[in-house]
N, C-alpha and C positions, 0 to 999 in steps of 0.2 A: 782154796783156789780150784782143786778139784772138782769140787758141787756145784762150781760154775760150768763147766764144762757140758755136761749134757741143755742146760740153757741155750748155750753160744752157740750151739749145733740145729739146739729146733728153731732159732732165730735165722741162722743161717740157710736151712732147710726151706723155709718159709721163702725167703728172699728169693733164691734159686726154683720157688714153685717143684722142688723135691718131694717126697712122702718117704724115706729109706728113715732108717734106726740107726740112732750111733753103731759105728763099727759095720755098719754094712754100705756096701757097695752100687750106686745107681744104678739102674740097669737100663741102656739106651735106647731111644724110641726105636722102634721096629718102620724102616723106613720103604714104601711100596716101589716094588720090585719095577728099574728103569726097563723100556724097552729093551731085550734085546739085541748085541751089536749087528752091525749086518752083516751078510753073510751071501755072497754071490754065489755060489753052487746055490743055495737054498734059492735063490729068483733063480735059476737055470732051470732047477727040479722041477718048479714050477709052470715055466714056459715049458715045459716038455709033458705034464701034465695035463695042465687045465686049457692052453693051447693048444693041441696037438694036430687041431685042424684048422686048426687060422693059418692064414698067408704065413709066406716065410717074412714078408715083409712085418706082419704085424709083431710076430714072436722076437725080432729082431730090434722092434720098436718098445717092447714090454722089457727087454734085454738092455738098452737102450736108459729108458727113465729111469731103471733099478740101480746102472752102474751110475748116472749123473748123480743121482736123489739121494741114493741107500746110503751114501757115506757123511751125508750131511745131516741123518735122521729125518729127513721128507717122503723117504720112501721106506716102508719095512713088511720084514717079511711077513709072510703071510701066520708064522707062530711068535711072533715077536714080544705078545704080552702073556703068550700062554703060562708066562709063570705066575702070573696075577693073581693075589688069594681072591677067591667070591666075594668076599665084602669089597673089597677096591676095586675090581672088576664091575662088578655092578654099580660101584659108585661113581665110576669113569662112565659109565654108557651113561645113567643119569646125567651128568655133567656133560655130557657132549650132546644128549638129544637137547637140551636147553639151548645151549650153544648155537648146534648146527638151524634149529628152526625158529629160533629167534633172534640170532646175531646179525649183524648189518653186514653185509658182503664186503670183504677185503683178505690183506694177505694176514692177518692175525687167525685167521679160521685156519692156517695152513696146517701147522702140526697137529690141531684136533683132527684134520680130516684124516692126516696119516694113520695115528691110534683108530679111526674110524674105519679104515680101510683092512687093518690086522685086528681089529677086533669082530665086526661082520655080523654084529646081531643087528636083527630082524627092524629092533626099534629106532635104529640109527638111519633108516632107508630114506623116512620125509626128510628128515632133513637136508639127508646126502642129495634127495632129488630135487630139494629146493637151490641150493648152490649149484648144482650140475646145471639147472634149469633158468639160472641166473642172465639175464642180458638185456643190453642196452640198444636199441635200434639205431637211435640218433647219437652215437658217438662212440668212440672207442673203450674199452673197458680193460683193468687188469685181468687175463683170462688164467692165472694160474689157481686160484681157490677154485674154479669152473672145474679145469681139467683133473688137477688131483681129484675132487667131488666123483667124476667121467669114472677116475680110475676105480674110486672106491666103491661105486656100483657095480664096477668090473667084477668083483669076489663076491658080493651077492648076489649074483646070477637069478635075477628078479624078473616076474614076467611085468609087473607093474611100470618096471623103468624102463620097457621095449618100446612105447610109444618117444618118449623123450630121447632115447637112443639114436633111433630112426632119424628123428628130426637134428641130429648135429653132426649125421657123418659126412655131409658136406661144410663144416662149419669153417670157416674161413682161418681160423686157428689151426694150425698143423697139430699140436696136442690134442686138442679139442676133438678132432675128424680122427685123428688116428684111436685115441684112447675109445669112444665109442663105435667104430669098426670092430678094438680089439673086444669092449664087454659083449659087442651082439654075438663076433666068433664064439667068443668062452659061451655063451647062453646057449647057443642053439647051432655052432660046428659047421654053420654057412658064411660065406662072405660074397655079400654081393655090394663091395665097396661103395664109391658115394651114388648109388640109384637107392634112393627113397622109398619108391613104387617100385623097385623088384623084391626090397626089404619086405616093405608094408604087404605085396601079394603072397611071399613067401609066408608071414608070418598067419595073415588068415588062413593060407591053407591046410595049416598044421590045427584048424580048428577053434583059432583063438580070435576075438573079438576084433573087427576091423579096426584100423588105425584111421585118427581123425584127419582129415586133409590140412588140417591148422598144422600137422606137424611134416607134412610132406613136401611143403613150397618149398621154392629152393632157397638157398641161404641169402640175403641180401648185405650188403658191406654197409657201416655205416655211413653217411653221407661227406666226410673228411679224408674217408677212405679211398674214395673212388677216384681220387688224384694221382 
């Protein structure tokens, strides 16, 4: 009865997809580290940081989205996946540049753009500027993937998303107009609220490339809207 025993085991092992030896112990898969909980002093830190010279209105707004969002995991801090090993870290940014620049716009994109916003590599920007850049002329659209998108370019402090910036701090969405108010603040420590052409003169003055006039018209509602 004995000599059955080690049989019954690698049959069983098999079954269970195991690879362990009679008398030893599974050892559990190692499961990648969830974001971090949130943590409001840590968005406080922050708006007193990388805000420090945006309106009070805006720091109050970035203060604002952290307490609504942060507890429901839509919003995180800015070190939230820091505990990420390199391989999962790296495998997350893969998996969300696919995501963010090839996924069809809706609110499934929501919690990638979150981890996109605390995670902040460099490769993740198209796609963040493809959803930020997101819109519909002729009819109303869900603008929440839009403004998270807004916000997540907010921490990469990009001179490439200054033109698309410009163009929605008038944007008929209250998120929308405030979140890229609040990344031009963080980028560049001005706020010349919703004027376009004080944004765009400010911004060649500093030396950088004019901004196209395609991004400076003013915003127009869609046509359902305007009732």
């Amino acid at each position: 009865m004995n000599a059955k025993r080690p049989f019954i085991a690698s049959v069983i092992s098999l079954l269970l997809g195991m690879t362990y030896s009679v008398g030893q112990t599974a050892e559990p898969a190692q499961a990648t580290p969830l974001p971090a909980p949130f943590d409001m002093q840590k968005a406080e830190a922050e708006v007193e940081n990388a805000y420090a010279k945006a309106h009070a209105e805006i720091k109050e707004y970035v203060l604002w989205t952290a307490r609504t969002f942060g507890p429901g995991g839509m919003w995180l801090n800015e070190d939230a996946l820091a505990a990420l090993p390199a391989p999962a870290r790296e495998k997350k940014v893969q998996h969300l540049t696919v995501l963010l620049e090839e996924g069809e716009y809706g609110r499934h994109l929501c919690a990638g753009l979150a981890e996109a916003s605390a995670l902040k590599d460099k490769r993740l920007l198209p796609g963040l500027i493809k959803v930020a850049g997101y819109h519909q002329a002729d009819r109303d659209y869900d603008c929440r993937p839009k403004w998270m998108a807004v916000a997540a370019v907010a921490r990469q402090e990009s001179n490439e998303a200054v033109p698309l910036l410009v163009s929605l701090v008038d944007h008929g969405n209250q998120n929308i107009r405030q979140w890229a108010r609040a990344a031009l603040s963080r980028k560049t420590g001005q706020d010349f609220k919703q004027d376009k052409r004080a944004w765009a003169k400010w911004w060649e003055s500093q030396g950088n490339k004019p901004i196209d006039d395609g991004f400076l018209t003013p915003w127009v509602p869609p046509p359902q809207s305007k009732h």
